[in-house]
N, C-alpha and C positions, 0 to 999 in steps of 0.2 A: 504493500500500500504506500511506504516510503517513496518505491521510484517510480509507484505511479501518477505522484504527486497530488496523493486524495487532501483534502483539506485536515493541515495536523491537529487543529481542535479534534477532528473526528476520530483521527486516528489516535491520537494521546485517551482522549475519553474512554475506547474502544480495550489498548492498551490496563487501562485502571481495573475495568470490569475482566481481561483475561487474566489479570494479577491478580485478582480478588479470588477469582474461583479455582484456579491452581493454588494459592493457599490455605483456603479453606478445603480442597481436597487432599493434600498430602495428610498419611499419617503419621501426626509427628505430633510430640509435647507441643501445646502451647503456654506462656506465660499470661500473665495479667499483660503486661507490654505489648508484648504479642497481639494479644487478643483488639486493644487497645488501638495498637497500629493497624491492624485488619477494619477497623470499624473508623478509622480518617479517611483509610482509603475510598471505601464506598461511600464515606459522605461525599470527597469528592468528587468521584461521579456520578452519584445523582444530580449533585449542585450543575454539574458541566453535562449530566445529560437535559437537564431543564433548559438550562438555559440555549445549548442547540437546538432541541425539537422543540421546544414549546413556546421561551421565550417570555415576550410578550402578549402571546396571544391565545385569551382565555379558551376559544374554541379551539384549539391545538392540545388540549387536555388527554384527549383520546388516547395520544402515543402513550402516555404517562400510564403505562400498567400497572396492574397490583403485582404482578412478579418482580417486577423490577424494583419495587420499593420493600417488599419483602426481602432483599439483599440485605438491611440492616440487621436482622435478624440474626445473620448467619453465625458472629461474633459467639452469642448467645447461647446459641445449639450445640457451638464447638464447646464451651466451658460446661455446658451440661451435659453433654453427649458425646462428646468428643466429635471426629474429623463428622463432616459431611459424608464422607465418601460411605462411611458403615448404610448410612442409612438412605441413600438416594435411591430415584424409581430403578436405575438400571441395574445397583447390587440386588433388591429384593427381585424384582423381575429374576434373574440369573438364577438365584437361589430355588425359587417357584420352580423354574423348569428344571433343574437339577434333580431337586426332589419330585419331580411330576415323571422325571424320567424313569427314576428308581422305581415306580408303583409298578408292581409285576402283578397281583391280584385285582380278576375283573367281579370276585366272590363279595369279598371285603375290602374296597380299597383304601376304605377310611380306615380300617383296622391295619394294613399293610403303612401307613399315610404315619401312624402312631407309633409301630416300633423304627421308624425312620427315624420320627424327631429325636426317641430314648437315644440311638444307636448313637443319632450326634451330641446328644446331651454329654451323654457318658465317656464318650471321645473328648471331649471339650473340655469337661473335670479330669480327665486322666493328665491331659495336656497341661490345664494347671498347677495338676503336683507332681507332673514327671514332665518338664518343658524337653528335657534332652530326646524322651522318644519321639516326638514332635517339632522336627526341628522345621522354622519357617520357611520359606520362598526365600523372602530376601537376605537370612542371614546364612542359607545356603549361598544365595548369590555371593555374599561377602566373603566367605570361606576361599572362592577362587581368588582375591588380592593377594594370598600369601603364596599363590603358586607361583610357581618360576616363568619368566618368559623365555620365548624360545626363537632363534634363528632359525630360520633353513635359504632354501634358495642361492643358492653360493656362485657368485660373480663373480671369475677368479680375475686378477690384475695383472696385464699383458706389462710386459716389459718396455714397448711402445709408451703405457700411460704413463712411466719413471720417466721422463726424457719432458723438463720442461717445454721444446718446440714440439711439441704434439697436441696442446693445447686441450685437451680431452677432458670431461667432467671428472672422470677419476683424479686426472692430475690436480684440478682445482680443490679435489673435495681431498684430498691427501697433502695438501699443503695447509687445508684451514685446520685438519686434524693436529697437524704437525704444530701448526701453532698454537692450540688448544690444549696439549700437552703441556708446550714448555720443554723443561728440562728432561720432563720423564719422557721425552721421544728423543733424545740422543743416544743412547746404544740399539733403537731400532732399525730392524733393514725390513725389506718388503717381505720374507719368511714369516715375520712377525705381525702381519696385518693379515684378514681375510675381510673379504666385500662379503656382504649377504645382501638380496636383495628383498627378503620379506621378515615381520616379527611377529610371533602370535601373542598378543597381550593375556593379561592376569585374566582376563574376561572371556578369552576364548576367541575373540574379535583377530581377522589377522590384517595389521596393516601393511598395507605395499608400498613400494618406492618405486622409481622411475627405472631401475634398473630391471625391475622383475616385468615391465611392459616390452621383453624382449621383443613378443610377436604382437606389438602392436598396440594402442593405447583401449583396451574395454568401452563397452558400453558406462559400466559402471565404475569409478573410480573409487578408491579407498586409501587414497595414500595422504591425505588431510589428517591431522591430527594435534591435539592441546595436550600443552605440557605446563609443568611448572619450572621455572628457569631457577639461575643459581641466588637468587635474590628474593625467593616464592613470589613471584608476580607468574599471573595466570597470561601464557602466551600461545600461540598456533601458529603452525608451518607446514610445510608441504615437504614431506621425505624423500629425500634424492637417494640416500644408499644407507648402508649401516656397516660398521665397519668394529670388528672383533681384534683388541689387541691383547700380543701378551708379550707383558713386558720381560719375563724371563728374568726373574727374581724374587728372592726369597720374601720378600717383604710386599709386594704388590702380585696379584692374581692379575687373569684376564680380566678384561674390562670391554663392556660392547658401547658403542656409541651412533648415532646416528648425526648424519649430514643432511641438513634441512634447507630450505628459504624460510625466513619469517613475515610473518602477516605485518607490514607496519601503519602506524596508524590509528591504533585500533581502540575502538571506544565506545560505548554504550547510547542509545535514543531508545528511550521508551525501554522496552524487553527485548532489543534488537542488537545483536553484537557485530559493529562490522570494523573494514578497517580500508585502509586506502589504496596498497598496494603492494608487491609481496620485495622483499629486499633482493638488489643484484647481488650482494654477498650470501656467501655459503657460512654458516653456524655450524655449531657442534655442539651437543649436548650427552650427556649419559642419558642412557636409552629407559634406566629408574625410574626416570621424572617425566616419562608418557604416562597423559591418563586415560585418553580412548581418541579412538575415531570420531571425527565429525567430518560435516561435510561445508561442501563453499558454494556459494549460487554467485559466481560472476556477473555483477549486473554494470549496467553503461557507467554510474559514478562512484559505485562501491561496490568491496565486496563481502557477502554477507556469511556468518558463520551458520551453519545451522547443526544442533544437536537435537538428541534424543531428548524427550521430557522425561523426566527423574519420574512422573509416574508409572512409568515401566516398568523400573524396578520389581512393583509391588504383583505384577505378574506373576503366576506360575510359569512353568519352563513351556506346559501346556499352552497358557494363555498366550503368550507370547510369540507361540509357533515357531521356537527356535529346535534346530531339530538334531539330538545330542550328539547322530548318527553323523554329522557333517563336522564333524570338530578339526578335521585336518584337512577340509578346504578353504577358501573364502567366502563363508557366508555371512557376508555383513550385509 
């Protein structure tokens, strides 16, 4: 809506209201503050949806629904009830047919309908005093951050890309390594580097570089990705190669690192992250401080980040459609 240049009252207003109901759907503690700031919010877009559609004029009342004014509520619900999200039409709907699918009696199926609800009751109690047999969705999801990430893909480095008059991306991206080192690249020779051209992160996600588009650049790209730099400022770049060193001593291990562009630029309007344009230098970062994929929508004045909503998380592996059986392709 930014580049299409809707009118930004409309779209900042717009903005408020997606803000508001993404936090009142996450499930997550809230505070008295919290809560507090939740309910500025929607005052002010009520305040700025009046005054766009209504105005000054009484007969323009109409737009002014009772749903929409019902948003002040929502504050209120969550400190009584916790998130929205438990109790909205589309989780009980879900649940309805869940349970409508389990009735296998056409004899009794209100009686079949009854040892359902037990079955979940008693599940539910077991859960609350034995949480470990019961482990959630998402702190399974979490469990995969401690797993190791992994190289494959192996670019190996022609003796041609050694030869500063050959000008070649390897040559450029093994000189910013070199200087990203320092010191602890003087007793290395090229034995001691390998190129890799793809990583599979903690999540499973695999992200690509420019190297592994051997045969040609995809339909679908995956090589965008945010990180946290050596100063924890939250940044994103486009992965050119990754590159595995080992220093060959006692005191330092191998170390993998990737070779990026960076987003520069880059700055927040409304819930929208973009930045300006991506840097002619090549970066180098350890490959630790990736935190996932995201993607880029190249538009005529910016470019835009675009990520997953963190409601996802709250998926099952089920709900999600992610399929376990593909964990050593690219299926992002």
């Amino acid at each position: 809506m930014l580049e299409l240049q809707v009118d930004f009252r409309v779209v900042e207003n717009l903005s408020l209201f997606a803000s508001a109901v993404d936090y009142a759907m996450a499930v997550e503690g809230r505070s008295e503050l919290d809560l507090w700031n939740l309910r500025e919010e929607i005052v002010r877009f009520l305040v700025g949806f009046e005054r766009l559609y209504i105005g000054t004029k009484p007969e323009l009342n109409s737009r002014a629904r009772l749903c929409i004014f019902q948003l002040i509520h929502i504050p209120m619900h969550i400190k009584w009830h916790g998130s929205i999200r438990g109790g909205s039409q589309a989780t009980v709907e879900r649940s309805i047919g869940e349970m409508g699918r389990k009735i296998k009696s056409k004899k009794s199926p209100f009686a079949n309908l009854t040892n359902i609800i037990i079955r979940r009751e008693r599940t539910k109690i077991l859960s609350l005093y034995y949480p470990n047999l019961f482990p959630s969705p998402r702190s399974a999801r979490s469990d995969h951050s401690s797993a190791n990430t992994k190289l494959f893909h192996q670019a190996n480095i022609r003796k041609h890309d050694l030869l500063a008059e050959s000008g070649s991306a390897a040559f450029q991206e093994l000189v910013a390594l070199v200087s990203f080192l320092g010191d602890c690249a003087q007793d290395l020779s090229d034995e001691h580097i390998q190129r890799w051209g793809k990583l599979r992160l903690h999540n499973k996600r695999v992200l690509q570089t420019q190297v592994s588009y051997t045969k040609g650049e995809p339909a679908r790209k995956s090589c965008w990705f945010s990180a946290v730099d050596v100063h924890n400022d939250l940044i994103f770049g486009e992965a050119l190669a990754f590159y595995e060193v080992d220093f060959q001593s006692a005191h330092s291990a191998s170390s993998s690192y990737v070779a990026f562009k960076m987003l520069k630029g880059v700055h927040r309007i409304l819930s929208c992250i973009r930045g300006r344009s991506w840097s002619s230098d090549i970066c180098i970062l350890p490959v630790d401080r990736i935190q996932d994929i995201i993607g880029i929508w190249d538009a005529q004045s910016y470019i835009y980040v675009l990520q997953k909503h963190p409601g996802l998380e709250l998926l099952t592996v089920v709900e999600s459609g992610v399929n376990e059986g593909l964990g050593g392709q690219d299926n992002n």
